[in-house]
TORMARLUM-159196 format. One record per residue (C-alpha): residue number from 1; chain; x, y, z. Coordinates in pm, 1 decimal. Layout:
N
[atom NUM,'A',[X,Y,Z]] ...
***
This chain:
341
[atom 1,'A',[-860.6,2102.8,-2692.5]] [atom 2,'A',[-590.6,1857.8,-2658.4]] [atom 3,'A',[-312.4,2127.1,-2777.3]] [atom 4,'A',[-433.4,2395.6,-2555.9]] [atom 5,'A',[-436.8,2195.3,-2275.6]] [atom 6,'A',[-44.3,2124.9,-2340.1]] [atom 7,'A',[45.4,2459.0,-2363.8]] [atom 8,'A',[-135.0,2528.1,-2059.0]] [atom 9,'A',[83.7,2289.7,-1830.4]] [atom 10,'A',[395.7,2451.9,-2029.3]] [atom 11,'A',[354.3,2827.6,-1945.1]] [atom 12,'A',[368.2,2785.9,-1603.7]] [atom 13,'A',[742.7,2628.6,-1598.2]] [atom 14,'A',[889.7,2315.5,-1442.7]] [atom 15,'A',[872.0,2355.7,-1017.1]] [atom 16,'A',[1230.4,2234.0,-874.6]] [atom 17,'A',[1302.4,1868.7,-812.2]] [atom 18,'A',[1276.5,1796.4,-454.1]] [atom 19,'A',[1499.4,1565.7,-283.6]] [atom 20,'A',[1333.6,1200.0,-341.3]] [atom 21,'A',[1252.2,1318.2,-676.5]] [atom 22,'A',[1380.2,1253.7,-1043.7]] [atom 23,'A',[1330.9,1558.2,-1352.2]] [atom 24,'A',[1297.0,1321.0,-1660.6]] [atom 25,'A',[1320.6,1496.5,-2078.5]] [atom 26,'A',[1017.3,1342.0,-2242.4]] [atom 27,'A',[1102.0,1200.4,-2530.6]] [atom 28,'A',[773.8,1026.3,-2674.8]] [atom 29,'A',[435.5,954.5,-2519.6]] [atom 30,'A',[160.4,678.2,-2630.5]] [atom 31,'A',[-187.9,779.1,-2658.6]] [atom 32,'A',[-427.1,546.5,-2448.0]] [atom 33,'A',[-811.6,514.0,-2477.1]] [atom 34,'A',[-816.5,608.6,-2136.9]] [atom 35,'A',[-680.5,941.9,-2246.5]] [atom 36,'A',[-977.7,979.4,-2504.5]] [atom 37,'A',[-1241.5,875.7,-2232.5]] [atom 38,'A',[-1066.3,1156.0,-1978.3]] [atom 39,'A',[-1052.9,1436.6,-2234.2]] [atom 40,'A',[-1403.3,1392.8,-2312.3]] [atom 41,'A',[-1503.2,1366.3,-1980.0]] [atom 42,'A',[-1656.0,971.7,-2061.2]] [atom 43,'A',[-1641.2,911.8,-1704.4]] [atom 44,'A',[-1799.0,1257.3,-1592.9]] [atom 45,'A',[-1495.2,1331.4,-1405.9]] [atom 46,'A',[-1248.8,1460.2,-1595.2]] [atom 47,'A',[-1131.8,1791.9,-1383.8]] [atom 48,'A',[-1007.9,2076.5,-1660.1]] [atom 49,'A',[-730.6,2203.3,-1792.4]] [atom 50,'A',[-647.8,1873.1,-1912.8]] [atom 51,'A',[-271.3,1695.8,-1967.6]] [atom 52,'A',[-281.4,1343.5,-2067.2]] [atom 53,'A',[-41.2,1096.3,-2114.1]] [atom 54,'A',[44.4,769.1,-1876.2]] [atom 55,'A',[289.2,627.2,-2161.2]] [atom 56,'A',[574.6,839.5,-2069.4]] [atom 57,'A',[970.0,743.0,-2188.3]] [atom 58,'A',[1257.5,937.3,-2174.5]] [atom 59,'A',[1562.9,1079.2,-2044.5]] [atom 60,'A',[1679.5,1149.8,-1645.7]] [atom 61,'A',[1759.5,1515.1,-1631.5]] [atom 62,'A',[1826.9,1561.2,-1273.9]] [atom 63,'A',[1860.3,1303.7,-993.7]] [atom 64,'A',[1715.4,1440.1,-597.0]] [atom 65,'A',[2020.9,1461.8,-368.9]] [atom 66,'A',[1757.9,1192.2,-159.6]] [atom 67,'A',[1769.9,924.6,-446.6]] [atom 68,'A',[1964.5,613.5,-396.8]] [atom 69,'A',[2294.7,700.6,-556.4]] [atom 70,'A',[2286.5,367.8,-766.8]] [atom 71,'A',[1936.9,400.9,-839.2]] [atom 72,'A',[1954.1,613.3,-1154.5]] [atom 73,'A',[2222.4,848.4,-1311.4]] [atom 74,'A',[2175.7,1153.3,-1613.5]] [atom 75,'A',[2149.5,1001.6,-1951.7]] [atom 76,'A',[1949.7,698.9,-1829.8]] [atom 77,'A',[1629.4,551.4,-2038.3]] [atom 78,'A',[1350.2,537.6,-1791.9]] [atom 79,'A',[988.6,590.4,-1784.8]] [atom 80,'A',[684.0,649.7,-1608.6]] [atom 81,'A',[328.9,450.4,-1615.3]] [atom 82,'A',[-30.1,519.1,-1473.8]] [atom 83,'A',[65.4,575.6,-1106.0]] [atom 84,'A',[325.6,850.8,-901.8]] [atom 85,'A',[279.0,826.6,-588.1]] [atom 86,'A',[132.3,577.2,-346.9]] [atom 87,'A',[46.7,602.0,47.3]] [atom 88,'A',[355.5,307.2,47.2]] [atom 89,'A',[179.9,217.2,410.4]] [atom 90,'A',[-100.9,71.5,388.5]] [atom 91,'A',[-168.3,-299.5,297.5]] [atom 92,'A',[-226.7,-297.7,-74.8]] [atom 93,'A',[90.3,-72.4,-99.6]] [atom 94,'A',[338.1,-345.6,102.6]] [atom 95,'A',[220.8,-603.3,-153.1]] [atom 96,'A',[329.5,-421.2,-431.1]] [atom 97,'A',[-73.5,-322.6,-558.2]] [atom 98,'A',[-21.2,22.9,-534.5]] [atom 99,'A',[-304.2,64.2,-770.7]] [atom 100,'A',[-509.8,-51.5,-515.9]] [atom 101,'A',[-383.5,202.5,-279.8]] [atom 102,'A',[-628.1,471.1,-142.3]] [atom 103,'A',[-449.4,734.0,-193.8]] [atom 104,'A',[-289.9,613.6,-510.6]] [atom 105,'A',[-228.0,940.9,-717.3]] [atom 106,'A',[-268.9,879.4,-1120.8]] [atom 107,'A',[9.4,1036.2,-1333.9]] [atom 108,'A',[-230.7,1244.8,-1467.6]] [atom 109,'A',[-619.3,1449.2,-1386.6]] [atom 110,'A',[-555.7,1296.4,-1013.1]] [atom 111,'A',[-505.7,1491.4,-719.0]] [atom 112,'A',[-187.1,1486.9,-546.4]] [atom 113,'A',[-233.9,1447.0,-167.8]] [atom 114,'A',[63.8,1554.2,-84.9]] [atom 115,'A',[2.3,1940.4,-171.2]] [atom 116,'A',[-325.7,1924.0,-328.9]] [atom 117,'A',[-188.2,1990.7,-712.2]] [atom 118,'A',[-398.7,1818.6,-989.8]] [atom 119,'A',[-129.5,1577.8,-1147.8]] [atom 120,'A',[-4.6,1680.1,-1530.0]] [atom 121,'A',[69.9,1371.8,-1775.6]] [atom 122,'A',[321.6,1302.9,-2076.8]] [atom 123,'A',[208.8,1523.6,-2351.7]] [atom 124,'A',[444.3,1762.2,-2208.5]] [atom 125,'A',[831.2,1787.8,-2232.5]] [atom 126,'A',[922.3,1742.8,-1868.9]] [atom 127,'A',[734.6,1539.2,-1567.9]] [atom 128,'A',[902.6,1521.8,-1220.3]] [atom 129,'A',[847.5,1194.2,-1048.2]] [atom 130,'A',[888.2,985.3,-690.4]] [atom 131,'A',[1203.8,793.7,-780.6]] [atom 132,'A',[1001.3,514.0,-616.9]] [atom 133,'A',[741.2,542.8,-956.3]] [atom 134,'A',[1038.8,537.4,-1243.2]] [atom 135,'A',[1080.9,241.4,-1440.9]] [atom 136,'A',[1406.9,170.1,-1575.2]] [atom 137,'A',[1396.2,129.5,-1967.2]] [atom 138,'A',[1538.6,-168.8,-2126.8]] [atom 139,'A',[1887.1,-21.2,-2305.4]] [atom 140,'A',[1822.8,-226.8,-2631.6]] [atom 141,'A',[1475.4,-153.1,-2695.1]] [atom 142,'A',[1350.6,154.4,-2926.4]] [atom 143,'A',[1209.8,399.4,-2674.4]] [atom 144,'A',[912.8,466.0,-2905.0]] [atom 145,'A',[817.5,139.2,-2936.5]] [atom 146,'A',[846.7,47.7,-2593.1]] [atom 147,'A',[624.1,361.1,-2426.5]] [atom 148,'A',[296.2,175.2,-2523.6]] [atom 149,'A',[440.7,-140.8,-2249.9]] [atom 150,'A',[442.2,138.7,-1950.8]] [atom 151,'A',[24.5,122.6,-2006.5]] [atom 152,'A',[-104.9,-180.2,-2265.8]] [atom 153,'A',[224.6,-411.0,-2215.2]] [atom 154,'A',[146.9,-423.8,-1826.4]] [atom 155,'A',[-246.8,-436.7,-1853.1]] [atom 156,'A',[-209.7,-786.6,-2046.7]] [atom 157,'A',[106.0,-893.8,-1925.6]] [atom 158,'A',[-32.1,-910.5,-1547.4]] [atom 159,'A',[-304.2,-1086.5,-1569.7]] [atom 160,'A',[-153.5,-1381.6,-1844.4]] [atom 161,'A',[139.2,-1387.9,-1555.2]] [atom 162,'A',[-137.2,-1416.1,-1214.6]] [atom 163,'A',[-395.2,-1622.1,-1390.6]] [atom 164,'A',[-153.6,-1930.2,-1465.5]] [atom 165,'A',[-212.2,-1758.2,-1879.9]] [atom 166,'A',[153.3,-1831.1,-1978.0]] [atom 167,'A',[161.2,-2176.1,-2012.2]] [atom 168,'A',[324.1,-2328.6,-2285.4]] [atom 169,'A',[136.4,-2528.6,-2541.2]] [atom 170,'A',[-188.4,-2433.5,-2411.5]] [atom 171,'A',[-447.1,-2246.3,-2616.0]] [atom 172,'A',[-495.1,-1908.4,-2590.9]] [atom 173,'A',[-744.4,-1696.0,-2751.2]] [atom 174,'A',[-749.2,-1296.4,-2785.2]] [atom 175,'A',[-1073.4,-1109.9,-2804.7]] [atom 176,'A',[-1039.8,-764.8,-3021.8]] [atom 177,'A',[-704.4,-752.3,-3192.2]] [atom 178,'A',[-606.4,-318.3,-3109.7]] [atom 179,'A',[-359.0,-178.7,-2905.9]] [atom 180,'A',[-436.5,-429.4,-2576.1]] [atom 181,'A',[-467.7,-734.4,-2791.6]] [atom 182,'A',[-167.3,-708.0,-3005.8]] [atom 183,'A',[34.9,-667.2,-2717.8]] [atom 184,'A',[-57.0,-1017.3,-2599.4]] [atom 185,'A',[-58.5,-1209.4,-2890.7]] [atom 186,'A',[325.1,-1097.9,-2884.6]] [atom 187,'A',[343.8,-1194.0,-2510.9]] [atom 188,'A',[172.4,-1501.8,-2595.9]] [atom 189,'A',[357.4,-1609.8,-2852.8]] [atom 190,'A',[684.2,-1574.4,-2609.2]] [atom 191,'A',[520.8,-1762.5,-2342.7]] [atom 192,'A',[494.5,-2028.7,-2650.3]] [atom 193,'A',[127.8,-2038.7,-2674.3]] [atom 194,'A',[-143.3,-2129.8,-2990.3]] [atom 195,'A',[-266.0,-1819.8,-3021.4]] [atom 196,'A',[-617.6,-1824.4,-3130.1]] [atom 197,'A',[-748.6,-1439.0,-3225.7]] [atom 198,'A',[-1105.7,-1366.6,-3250.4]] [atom 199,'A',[-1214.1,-1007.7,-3398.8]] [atom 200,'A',[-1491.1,-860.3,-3580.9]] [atom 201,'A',[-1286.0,-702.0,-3874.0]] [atom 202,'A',[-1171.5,-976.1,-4149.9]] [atom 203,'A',[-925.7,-732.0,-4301.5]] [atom 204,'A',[-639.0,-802.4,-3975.7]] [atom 205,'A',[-660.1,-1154.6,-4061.6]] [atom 206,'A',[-303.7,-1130.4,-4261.3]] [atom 207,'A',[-122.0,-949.9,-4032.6]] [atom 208,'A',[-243.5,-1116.2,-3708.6]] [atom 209,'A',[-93.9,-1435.6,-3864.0]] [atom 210,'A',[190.8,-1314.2,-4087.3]] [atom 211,'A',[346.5,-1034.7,-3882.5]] [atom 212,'A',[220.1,-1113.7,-3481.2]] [atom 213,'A',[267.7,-1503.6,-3577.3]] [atom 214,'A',[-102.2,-1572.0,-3461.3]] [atom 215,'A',[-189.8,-1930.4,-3510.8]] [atom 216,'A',[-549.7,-1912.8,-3589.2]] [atom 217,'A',[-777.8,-1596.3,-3654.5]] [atom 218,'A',[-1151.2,-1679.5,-3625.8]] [atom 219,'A',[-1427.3,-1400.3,-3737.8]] [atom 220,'A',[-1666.5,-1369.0,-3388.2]] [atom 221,'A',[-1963.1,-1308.2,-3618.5]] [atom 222,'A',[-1868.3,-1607.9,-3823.0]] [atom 223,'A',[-2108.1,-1890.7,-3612.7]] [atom 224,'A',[-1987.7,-2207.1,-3813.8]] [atom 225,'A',[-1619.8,-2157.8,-3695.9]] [atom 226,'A',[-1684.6,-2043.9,-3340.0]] [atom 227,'A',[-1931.5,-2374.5,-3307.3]] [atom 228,'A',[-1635.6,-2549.9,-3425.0]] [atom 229,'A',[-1403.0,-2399.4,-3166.5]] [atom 230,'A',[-1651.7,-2465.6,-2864.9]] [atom 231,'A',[-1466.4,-2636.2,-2569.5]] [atom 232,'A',[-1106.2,-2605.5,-2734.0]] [atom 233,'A',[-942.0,-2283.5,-2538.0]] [atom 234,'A',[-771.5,-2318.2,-2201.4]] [atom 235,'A',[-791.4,-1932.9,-2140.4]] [atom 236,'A',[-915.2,-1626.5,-2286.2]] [atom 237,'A',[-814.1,-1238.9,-2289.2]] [atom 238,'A',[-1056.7,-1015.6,-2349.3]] [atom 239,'A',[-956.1,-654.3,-2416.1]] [atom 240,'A',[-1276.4,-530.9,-2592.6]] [atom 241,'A',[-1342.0,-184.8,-2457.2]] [atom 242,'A',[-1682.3,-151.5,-2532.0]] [atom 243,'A',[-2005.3,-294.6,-2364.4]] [atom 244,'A',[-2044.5,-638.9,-2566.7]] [atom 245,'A',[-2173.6,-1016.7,-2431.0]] [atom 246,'A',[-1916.4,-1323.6,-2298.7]] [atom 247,'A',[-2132.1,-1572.5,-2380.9]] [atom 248,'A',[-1977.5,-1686.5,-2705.1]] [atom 249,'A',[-1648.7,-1692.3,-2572.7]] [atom 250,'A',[-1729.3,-1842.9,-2252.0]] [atom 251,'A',[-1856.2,-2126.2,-2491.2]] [atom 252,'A',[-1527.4,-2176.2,-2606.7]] [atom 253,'A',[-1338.5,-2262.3,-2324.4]] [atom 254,'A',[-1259.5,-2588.1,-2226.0]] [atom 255,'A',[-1381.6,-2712.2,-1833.6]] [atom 256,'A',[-1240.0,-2537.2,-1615.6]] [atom 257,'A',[-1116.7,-2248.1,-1858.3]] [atom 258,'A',[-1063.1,-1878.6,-1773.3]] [atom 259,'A',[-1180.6,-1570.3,-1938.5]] [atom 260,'A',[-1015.0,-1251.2,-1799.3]] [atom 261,'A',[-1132.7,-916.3,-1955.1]] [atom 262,'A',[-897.6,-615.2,-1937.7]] [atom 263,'A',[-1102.3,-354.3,-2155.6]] [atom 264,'A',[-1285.6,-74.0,-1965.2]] [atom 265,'A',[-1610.3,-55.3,-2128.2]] [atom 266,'A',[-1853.1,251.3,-2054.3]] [atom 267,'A',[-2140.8,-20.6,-1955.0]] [atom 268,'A',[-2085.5,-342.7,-1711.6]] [atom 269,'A',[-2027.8,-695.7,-1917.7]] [atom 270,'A',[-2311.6,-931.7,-1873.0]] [atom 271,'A',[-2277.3,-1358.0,-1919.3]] [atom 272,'A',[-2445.4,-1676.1,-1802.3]] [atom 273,'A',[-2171.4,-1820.7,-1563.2]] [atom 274,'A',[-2092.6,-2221.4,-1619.5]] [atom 275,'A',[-1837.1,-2394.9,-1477.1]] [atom 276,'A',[-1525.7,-2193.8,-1572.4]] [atom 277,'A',[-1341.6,-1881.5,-1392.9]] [atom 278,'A',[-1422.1,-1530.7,-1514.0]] [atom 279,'A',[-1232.8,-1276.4,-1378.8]] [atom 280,'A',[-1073.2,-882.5,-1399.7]] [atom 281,'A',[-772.5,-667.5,-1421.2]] [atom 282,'A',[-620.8,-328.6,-1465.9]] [atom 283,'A',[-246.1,-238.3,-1449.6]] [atom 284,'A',[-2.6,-345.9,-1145.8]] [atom 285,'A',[234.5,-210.5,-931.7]] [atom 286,'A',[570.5,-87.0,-1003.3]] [atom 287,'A',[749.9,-392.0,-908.3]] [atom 288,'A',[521.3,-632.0,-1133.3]] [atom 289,'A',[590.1,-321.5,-1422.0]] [atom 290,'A',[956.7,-336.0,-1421.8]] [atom 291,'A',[962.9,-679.5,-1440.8]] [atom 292,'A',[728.7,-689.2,-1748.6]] [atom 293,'A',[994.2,-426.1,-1913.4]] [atom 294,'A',[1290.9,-651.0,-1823.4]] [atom 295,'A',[1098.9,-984.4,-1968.2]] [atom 296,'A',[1035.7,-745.6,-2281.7]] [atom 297,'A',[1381.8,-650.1,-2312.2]] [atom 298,'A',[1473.6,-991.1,-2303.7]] [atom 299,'A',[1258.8,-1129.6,-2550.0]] [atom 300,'A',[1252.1,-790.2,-2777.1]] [atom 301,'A',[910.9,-726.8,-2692.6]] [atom 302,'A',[777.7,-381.6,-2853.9]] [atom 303,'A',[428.6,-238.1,-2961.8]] [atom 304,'A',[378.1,-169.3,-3323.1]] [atom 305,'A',[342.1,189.3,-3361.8]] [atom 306,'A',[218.1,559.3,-3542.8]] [atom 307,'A',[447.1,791.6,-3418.2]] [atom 308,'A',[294.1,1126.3,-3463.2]] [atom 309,'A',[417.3,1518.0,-3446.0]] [atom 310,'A',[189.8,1696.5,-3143.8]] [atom 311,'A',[12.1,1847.2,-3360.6]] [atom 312,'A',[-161.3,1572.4,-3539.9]] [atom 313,'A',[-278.5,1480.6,-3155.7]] [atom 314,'A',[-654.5,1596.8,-3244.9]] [atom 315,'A',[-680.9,1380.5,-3533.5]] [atom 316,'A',[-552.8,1090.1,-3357.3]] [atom 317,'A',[-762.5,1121.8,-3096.6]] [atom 318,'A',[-1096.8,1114.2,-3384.0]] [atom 319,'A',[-908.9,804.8,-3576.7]] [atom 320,'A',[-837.2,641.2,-3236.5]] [atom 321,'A',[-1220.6,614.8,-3144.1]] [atom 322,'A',[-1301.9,491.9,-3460.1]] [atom 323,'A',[-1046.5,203.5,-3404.8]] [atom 324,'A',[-845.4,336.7,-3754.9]] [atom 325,'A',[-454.0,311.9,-3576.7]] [atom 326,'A',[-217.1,17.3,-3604.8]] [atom 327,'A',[-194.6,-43.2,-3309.6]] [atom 328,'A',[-91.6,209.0,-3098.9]] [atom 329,'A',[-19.6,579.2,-3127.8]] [atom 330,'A',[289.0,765.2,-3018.0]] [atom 331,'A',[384.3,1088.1,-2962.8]] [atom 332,'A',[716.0,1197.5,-3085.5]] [atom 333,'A',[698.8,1466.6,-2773.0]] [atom 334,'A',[1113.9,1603.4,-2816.5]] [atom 335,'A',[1094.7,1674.3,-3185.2]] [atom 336,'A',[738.6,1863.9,-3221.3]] [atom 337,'A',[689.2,2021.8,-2895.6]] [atom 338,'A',[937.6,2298.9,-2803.9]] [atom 339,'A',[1078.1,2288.3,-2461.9]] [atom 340,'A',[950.0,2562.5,-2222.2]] [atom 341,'A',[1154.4,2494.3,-1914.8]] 
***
């Protein structure tokens, strides 16, 4: 399905750039769950053919004679997230929430209101873009590596930044240690957290510690040691992304605490509320993006990665719902997908 769906977008050429636009060379592409849920029509409504792919990096190929001359220039790293193109009017769009926008159009399976198209994603070799959507890439950081921060680096990075999560010396704890989590235990560590992680599977124990410098790693199942840990975490991320209770880890925060989940499970969450803050959140706007790439530049901030040839894109999709990637898949788009121009 997934190939098929490539080809598809690829047969019918690359339209011209218009003037406000930029033509980017695709280089790699992550693979996000949101990707599995839309090809398999999860959310019932998943409109077909089918191109995924919001974890886009790569090269400019052609600049619109409307783009800020300083802007960009041919050659340059940049890449494109979730969103391209935004009503840029209305209220949620002058704050820089263009997610929230009404007529926000996803980078891919979203309609375009502009001409009505249904919007093609990264597993492709070419996307054309609103200048105003591409994200400059940080020079020294593996383009790869950095693809997964255009979708999981922003959906953790936002809310530890808005929710006062950053804080150094506090204790933080990470619920579900995958592609979402691992991001923010790197994050986390920056920020100079304790970084306590909490997961169901013993065997990331090592790593967690030894490799993503997590402090403590406590089994959820394991009763004794969350009892222990009651009323010891200033704030919690939660990026489980499947229907599960908050109750134990609402236990575990301190007065006053916070416990943000960033997972999109197929069922609503349910908890007892006490006297702490529980809140959401998705991705952000573009200006709240670029800024997450520059701190990640700075501080060498990358996703640890499969890359993968396009054709081994079915059987990631099967090993990503069975949670069996570490931690994030990547397409190597320019090497194992001809371009069709």
């Amino acid at each position: 399905m997934y190939m098929e769906t490539v080809q598809w977008f690829l047969c019918f050429g690359i339209i011209a750039t218009s003037p406000e636009d930029v033509k980017i060379k695709i280089l790699f592409c992550g693979i996000c769950h949101m990707d599995l849920h839309k090809v398999r029509n999860k959310w019932g409504d998943s409109k077909y053919p089918l191109v995924p792919g919001h974890e886009i990096v790569g090269v400019v190929m052609e600049i619109g004679s409307k783009v800020p001359g300083s802007k960009f220039k041919v050659g340059q790293q940049v890449g494109v997230g979730c969103m391209v193109r935004s009503c840029l009017s209305c209220e949620e769009c002058k704050l820089g929430v263009e997610q929230y926008c009404n007529k926000v159009v996803w980078t891919y399976d979203s309609v375009n209101f502009v001409d009505g198209s249904i919007t093609k994603g990264g597993y492709s070799t070419i996307i054309i873009v609103d200048h105003k959507f591409v994200l400059k890439m940080p020079e020294n950081l593996p383009l790869d590596a950095a693809a997964p921060l255009l979708c999981a680096g922003i959906t953790v990075y936002s809310p530890m930044r808005y929710f006062g999560m950053d804080l150094m010396g506090n204790n933080f704890g990470l619920v579900g240690l995958g592609g979402l989590g691992h991001m923010a235990v790197k994050f986390a560590k920056t920020f100079g957290m304790k970084v306590t992680v909490f997961s169901t599977s013993p065997h990331k124990e090592k790593e967690a510690r030894e490799v993503l410098g997590a402090d403590e790693f406590i089994i959820s199942k394991d009763l004794d040691r969350m009892k222990a840990t009651a009323k010891s975490m200033d704030c919690i991320l939660d990026t489980v992304a499947y229907a599960h209770f908050l109750d134990p880890y609402l236990r575990l925060l301190k007065t006053n605490g916070k416990l943000v989940t960033v997972g999109i499970p197929e069922k609503p969450l349910s908890f007892h509320a006490r006297h702490h803050s529980i809140g959401g959140s998705t991705i952000r706007g573009i200006q709240e993006t670029q800024e997450m790439l520059d701190f990640a530049g700075k501080h060498n901030v990358i996703a640890m990665i499969e890359k993968i040839p396009m054709p081994y894109v079915n059987t990631a999709m099967e090993r990503l719902e069975k949670a069996n990637v570490k931690y994030c898949f990547v397409i190597d788009i320019a090497n194992t997908l001809q371009d069709e121009e």
